[in-house]
C-alpha positions as CSV (number, residue, x, y, z in Angstrom):
1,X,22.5,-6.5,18.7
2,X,20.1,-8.4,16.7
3,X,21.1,-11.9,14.9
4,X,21.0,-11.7,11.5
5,X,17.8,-14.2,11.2
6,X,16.1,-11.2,13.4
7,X,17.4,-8.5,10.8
8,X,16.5,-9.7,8.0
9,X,13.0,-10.7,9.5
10,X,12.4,-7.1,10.4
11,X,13.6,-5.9,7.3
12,X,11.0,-8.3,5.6
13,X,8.4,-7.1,7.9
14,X,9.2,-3.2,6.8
15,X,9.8,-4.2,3.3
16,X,5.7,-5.8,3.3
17,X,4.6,-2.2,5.3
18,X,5.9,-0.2,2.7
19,X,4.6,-1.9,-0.1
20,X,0.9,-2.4,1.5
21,X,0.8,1.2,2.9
22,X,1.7,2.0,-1.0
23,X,-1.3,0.3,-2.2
24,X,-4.3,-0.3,0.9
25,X,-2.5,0.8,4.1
26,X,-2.5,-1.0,7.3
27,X,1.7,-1.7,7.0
28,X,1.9,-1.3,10.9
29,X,-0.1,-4.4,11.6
30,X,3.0,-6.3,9.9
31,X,5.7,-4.4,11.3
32,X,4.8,-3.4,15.0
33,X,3.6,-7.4,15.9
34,X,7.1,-8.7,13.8
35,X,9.1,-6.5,16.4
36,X,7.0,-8.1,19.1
37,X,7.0,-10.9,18.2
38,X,10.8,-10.9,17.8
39,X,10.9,-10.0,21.4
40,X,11.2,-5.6,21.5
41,X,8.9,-4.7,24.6
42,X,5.9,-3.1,23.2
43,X,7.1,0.1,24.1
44,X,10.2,0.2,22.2
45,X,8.7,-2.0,19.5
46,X,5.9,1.1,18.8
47,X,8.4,3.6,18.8
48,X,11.1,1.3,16.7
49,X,8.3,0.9,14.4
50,X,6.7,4.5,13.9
51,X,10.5,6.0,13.3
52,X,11.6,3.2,10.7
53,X,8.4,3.4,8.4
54,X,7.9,6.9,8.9
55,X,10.3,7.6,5.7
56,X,8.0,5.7,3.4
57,X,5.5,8.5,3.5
58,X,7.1,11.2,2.6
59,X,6.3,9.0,-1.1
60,X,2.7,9.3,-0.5
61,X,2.8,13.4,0.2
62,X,5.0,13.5,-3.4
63,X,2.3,11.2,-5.1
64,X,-0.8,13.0,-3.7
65,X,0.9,16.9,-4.5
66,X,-1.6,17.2,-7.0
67,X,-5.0,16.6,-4.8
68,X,-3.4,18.2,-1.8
69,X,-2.9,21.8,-4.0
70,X,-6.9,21.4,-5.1
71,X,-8.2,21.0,-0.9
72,X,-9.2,23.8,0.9
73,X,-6.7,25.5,2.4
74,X,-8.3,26.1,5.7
75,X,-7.7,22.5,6.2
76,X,-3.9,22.5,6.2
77,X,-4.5,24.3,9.5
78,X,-4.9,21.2,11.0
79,X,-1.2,20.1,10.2
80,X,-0.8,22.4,13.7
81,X,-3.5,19.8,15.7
82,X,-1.7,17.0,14.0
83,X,1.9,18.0,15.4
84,X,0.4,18.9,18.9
85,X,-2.1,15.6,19.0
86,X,1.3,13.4,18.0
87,X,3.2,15.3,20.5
88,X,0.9,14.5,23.1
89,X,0.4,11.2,22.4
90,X,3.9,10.0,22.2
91,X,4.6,11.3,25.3
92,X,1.4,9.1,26.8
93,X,2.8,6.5,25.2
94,X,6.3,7.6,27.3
95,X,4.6,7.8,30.6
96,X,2.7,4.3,30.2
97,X,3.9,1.6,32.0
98,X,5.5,-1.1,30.2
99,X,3.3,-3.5,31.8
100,X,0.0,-1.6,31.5
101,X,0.9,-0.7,27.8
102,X,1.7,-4.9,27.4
103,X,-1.8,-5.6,27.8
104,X,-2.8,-2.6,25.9
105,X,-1.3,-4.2,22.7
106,X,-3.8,-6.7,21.9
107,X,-7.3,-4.6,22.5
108,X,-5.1,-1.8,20.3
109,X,-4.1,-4.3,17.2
110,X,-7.4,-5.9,17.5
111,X,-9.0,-2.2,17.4
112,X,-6.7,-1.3,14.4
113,X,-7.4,-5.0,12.6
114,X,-11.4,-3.9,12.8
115,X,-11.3,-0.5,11.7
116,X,-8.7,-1.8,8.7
117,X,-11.3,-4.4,8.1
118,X,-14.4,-1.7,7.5
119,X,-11.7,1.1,5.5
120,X,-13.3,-0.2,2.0
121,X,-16.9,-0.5,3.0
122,X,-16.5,3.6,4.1
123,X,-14.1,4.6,1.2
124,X,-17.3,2.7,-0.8
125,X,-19.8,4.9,1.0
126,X,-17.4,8.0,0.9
127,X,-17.6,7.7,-2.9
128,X,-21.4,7.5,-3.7
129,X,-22.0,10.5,-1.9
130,X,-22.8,13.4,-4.0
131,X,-21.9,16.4,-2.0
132,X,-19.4,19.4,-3.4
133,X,-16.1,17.5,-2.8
134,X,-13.2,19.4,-1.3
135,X,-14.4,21.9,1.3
136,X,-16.1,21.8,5.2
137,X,-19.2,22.0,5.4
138,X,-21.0,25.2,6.8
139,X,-22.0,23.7,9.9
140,X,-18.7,21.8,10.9
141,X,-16.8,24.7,10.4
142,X,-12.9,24.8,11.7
143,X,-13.3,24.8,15.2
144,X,-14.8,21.2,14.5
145,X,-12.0,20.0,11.9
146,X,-9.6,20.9,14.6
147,X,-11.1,19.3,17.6
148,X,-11.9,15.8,15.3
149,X,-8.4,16.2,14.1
150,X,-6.4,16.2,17.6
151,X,-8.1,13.7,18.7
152,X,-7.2,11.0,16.1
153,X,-3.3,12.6,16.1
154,X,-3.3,11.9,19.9
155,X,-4.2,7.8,19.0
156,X,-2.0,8.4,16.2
157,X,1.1,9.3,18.5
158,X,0.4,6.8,21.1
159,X,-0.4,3.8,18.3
160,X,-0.7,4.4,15.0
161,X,-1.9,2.0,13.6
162,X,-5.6,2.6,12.4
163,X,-5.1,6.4,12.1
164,X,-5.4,6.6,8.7
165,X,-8.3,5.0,9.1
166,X,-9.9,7.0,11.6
167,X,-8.7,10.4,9.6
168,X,-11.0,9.1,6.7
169,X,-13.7,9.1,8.5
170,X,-13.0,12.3,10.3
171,X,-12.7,14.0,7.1
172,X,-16.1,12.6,6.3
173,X,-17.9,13.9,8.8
174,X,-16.6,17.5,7.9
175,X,-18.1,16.8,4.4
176,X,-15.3,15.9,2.5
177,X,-16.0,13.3,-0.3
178,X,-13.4,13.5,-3.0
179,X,-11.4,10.3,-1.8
180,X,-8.0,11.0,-3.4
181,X,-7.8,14.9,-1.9
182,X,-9.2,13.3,1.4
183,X,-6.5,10.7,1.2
184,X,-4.0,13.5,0.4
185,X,-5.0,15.2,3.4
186,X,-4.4,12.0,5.3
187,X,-1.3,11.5,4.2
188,X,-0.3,15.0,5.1
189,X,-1.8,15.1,8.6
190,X,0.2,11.4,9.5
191,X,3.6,12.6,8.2
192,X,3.4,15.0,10.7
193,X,1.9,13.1,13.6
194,X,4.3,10.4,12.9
195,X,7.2,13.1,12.1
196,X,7.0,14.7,15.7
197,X,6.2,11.1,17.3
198,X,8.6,9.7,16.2
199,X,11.3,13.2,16.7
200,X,9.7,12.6,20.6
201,X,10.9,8.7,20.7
202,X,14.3,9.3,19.4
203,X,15.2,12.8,21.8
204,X,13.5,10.1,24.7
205,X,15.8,7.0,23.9
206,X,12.6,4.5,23.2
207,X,13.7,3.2,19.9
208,X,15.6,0.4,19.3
209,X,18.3,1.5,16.7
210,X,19.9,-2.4,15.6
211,X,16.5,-2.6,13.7
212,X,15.7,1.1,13.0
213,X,18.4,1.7,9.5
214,X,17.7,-1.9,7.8
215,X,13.9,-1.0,8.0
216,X,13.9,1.9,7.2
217,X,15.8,1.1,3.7
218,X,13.5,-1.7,3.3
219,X,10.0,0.0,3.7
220,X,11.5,2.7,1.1
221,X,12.4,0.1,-1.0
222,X,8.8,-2.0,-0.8
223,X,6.5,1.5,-0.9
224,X,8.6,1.6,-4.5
225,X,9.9,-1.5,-5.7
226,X,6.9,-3.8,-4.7
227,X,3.9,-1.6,-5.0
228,X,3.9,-2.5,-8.4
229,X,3.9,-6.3,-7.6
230,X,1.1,-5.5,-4.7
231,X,-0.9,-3.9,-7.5
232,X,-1.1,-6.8,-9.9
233,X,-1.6,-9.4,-6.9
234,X,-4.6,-6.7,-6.0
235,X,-5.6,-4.4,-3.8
236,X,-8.2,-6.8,-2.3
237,X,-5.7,-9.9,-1.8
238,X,-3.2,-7.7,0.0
239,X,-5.9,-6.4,2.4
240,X,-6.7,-9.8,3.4
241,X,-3.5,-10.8,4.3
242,X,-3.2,-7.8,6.7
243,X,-6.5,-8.7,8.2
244,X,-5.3,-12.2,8.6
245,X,-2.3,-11.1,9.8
246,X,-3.8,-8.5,12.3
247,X,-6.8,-10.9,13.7
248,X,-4.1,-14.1,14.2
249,X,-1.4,-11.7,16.2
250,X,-4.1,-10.1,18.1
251,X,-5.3,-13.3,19.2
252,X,-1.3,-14.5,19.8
253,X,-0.6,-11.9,22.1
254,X,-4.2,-12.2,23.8
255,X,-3.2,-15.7,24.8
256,X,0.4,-14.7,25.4
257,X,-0.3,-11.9,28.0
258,X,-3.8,-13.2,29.5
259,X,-3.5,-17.3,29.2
């Protein structure tokens, strides 16, 4: 069992994911290194992680019912890639070994930080584009949508942090512009590739439970109670502080596990 110093610093740590997935996403580059850093193997920390803020978006599917009821509907066929992609990918993640995975964790926060880091500049390009919004394009077609869209679940499963990212520009490339249905759609397509991850981690005994319940309460309670605080400090302040945040405990770990 966790002190209470470590409980209350993961609880913290969830409390700040909730509230920045609320407003910019990226919460898992606070939560995931905090259970790292408070010494969960990487393993267990990823899965301990994925199941404790995994509650929070159930918020974002309520708040986006709206745009998700105006996409088209051939594209909530891909909630079926989404559950198999998770699937698979958490059950990579299972078969990695711990050591192998340890030195994975660096390259993988450094990979998220980046693609974090360029989210606005393609949200930006995303909304000056003047196609029909809403539908795939004629030569993308499903086959296409589906293929893109396993793909990211399976990162998503085995590390999720960054998959929002990645869906974004997935939906992009199948000629989706309208940025709140596309971000409906991504909120959609993670619940369930972090629903079935996470089912995977807890029938699989990888997550560590001590930290799981006080999380869990606390990223419900930030996506709610301090969104509004993370909105008047700005969407731009809180994004640099999860870039911070991402680049220095990249570079920790990179000098923990290779110095």
């Amino acid at each position: 069992m966790p002190d209470l110093l470590h409980t209350l610093a993961a609880a913290g740590a969830a409390f700040l994911a909730g509230a920045i997935n609320s407003v910019a996403g990226g919460g898992t580059l606070i939560s995931f290194p905090t259970l790292v850093w408070l010494g969960l193997p990487p393993i267990t920390a990823n899965a301990t992680s994925t199941v404790a803020i995994w509650p929070g978006s159930l918020g974002s599917i309520w708040g986006f019912r709206k745009e998700l009821g105006q996409t088209d509907p051939r594209l909530r066929l891909l909630c079926i890639t989404s559950l198999l992609g998770g699937g698979v990918g958490a059950l990579l993640l299972r078969s990695t070994p711990p050591a192998t995975f340890q030195h994975l964790v660096p390259f993988l926060i450094l990979f998220a930080t980046v693609l974090f880091t360029v989210q606005a500049p393609i949200q930006k390009r995303l909304r000056a584009r003047t196609q029909s919004p809403g539908a795939v394009q004629e030569h993308a077609g499903l086959p296409v949508a589906m293929a893109l869209n396993l793909f990211v679940a399976v990162y998503g499963g085995y590390f999720g942090a960054g998959m929002s990212i990645m869906m974004l520009s997935a939906l992009s490339i199948l000629g989706l512009t309208d940025i709140l249905q596309m971000n409906a759609l991504t909120s959609l397509f993670a619940l369930c590739v972090n629903g079935v991850a996470a089912g995977i981690f807890i029938g699989t005994h990888m997550v560590d439970w001590s930290y799981v319940l006080p999380m869990a309460v606390a990223a419900v309670i930030g996506g709610y109670g301090a969104a509004g605080l993370a909105r008047r400090i700005g969407k731009v302040a809180v994004r640099r502080f999860v870039i911070i945040v991402g680049f220095a405990m990249s570079a920790i770990l990179f000098v923990r596990y290779f110095v």
